[in-house]
Kinemage of the C-alpha trace (Angstrom):
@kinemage 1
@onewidth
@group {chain A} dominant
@subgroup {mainchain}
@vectorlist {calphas} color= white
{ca unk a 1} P 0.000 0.000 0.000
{ca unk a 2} L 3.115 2.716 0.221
{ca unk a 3} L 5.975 0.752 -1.128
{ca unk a 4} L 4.643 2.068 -4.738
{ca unk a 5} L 4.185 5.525 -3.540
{ca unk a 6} L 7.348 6.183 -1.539
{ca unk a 7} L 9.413 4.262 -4.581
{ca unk a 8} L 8.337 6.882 -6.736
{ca unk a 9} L 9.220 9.920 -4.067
{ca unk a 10} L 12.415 7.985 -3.860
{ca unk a 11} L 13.381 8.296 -7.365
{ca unk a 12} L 12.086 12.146 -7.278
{ca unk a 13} L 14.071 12.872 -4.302
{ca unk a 14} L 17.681 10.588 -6.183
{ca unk a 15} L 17.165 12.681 -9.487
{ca unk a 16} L 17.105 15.768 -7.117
{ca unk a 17} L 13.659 16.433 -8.658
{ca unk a 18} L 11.232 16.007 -5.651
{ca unk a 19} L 9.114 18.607 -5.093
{ca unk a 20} L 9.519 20.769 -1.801
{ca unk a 21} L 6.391 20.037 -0.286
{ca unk a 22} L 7.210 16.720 0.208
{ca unk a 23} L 11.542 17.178 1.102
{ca unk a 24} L 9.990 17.719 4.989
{ca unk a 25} L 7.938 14.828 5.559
{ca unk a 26} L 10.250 12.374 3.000
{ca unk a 27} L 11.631 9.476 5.405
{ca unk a 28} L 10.602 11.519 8.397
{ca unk a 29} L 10.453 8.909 11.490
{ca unk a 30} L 7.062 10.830 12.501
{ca unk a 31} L 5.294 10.205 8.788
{ca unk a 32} L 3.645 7.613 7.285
{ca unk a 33} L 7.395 6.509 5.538
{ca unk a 34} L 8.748 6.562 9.178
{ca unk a 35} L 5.924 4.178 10.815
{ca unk a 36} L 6.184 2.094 7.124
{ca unk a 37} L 10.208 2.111 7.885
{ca unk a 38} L 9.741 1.032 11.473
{ca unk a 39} L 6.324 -1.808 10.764
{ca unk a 40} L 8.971 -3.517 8.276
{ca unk a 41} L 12.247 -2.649 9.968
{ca unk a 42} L 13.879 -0.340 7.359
{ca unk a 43} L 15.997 2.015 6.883
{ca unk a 44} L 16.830 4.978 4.870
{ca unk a 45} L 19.821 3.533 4.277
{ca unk a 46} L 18.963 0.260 3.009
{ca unk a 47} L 16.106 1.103 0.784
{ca unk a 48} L 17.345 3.681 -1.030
{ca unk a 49} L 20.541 1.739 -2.650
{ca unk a 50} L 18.014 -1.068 -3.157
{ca unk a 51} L 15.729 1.305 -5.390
{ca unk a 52} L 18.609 3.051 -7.183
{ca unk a 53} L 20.393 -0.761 -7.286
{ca unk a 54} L 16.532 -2.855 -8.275
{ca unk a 55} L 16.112 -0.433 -10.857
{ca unk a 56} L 12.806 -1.739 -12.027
{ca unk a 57} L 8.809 -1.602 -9.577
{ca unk a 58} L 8.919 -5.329 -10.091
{ca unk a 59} L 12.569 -5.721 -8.924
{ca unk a 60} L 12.128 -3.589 -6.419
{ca unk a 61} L 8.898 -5.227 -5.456
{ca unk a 62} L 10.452 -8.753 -5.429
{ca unk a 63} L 13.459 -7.417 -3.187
{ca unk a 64} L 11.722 -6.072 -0.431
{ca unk a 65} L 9.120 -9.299 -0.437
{ca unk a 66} L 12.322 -11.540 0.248
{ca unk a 67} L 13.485 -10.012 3.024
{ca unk a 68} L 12.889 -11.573 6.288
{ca unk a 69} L 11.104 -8.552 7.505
{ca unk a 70} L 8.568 -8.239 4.595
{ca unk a 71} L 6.515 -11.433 4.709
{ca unk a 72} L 2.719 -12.078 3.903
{ca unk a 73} L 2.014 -11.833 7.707
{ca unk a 74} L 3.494 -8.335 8.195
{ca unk a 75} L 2.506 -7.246 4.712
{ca unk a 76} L -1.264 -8.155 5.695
{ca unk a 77} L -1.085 -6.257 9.494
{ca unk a 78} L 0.322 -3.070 7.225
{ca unk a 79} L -3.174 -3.343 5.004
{ca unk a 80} L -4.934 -3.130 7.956
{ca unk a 81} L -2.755 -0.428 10.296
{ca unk a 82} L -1.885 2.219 7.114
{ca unk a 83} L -5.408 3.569 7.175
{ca unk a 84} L -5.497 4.127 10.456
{ca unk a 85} L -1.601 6.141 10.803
{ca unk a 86} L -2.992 9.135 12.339
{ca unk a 87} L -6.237 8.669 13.732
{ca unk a 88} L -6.355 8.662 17.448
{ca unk a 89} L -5.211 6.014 19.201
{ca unk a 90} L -2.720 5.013 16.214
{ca unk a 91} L 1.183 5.775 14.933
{ca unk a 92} L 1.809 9.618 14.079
{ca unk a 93} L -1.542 11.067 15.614
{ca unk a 94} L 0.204 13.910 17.251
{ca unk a 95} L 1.876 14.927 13.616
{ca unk a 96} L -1.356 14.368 12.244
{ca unk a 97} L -3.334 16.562 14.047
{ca unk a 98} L -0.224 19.165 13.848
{ca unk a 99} L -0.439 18.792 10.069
{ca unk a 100} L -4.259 19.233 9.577
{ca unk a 101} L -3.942 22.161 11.673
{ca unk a 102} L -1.028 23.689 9.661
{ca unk a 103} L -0.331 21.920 6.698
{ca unk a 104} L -4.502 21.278 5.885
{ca unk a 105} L -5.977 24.433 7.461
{ca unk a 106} L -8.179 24.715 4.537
{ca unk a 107} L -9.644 21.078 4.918
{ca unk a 108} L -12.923 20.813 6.279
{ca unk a 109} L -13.886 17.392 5.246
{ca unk a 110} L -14.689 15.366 7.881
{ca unk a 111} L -13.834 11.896 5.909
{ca unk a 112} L -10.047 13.525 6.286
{ca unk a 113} L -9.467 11.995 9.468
{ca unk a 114} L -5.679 9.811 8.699
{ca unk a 115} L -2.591 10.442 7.438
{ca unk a 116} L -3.894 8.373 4.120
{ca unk a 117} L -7.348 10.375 3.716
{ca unk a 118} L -5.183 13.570 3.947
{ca unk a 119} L -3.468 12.647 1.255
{ca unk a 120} L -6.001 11.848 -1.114
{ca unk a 121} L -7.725 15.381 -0.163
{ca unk a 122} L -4.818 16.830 -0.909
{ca unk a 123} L -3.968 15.086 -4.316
{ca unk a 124} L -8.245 15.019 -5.305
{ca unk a 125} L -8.870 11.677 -5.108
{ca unk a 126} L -10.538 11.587 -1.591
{ca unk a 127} L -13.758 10.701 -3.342
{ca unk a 128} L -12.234 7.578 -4.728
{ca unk a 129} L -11.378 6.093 -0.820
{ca unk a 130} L -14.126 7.471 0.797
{ca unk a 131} L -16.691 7.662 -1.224
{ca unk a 132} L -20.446 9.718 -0.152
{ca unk a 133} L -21.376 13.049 0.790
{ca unk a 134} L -18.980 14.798 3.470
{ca unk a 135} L -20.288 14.965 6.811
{ca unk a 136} L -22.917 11.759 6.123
{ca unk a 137} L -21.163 8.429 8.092
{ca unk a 138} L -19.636 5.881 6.141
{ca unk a 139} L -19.424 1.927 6.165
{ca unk a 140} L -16.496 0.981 8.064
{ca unk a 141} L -13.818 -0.368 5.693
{ca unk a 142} L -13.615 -4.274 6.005
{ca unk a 143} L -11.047 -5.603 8.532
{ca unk a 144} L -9.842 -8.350 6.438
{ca unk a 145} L -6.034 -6.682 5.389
{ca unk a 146} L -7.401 -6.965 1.834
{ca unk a 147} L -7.704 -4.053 -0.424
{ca unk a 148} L -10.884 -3.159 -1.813
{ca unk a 149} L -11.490 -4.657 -4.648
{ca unk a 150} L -10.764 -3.108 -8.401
{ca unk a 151} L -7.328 -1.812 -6.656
């Protein structure tokens, strides 16, 4: 669910290209990359030679599923925590709550409520993962660590 993502701010931030909005929170311990560094025990300093050495999603993909830290098991418990990195209660609330307040002043969505709904507000796809009118209660996502399907 962020290997993908932070692969692709990887390459951004190697080709010196990454935008500045994202330099502060890029491998930032109190972010989503630094609870996705710390749920698979990585490090800055592993995964980027991997992704400059990999070269390819699918190499890149296949060398972080073969190490021991990166199995089905842990893979499936970071399905079901990643939605939940900021709410409260859950990894990076405090930074959350900072950034809505200062980063998101102008959000007033109330389906914004994690670090991963923030993002999709920000980038207009919040519709797409949370789906309905704002302010009306949703269906709680299933707890089964599988994506929804058609992702």
């Amino acid at each position: 669910m962020w290997l993908p993502r932070f692969v692709d701010k990887a390459r951004l931030h190697l080709a010196g290209t990454l935008p500045v909005d994202f330099q502060r929170a890029f491998c930032s311990p109190m972010g989503i990359d630094g609870v996705f560094f710390g749920h698979f025990k990585l490090t800055k300093e592993e995964v980027m030679p991997a992704i400059q050495r990999e070269g390819s999603d699918e190499a890149i993909a296949l060398w972080f599923s073969r190490r021991p830290d990166s199995g089905e098991e842990r893979i499936r418990d970071w399905n079901l925590l990643a939605p939940k990195i900021g709410m409260p209660g859950q990894p990076s609330h405090r930074i959350f709550a900072w950034g809505l307040k200062n980063l998101y002043a102008g959000c007033t969505d109330p389906r914004v409520n994690s670090g991963f709904t923030a993002i999709a507000w920000d980038e207009g796809f919040l519709d797409e993962v949370s789906p309905g009118v704002p302010g009306r209660p949703q269906d709680p996502a299933p707890e089964s660590g599988e994506p929804p399907a058609g992702r």
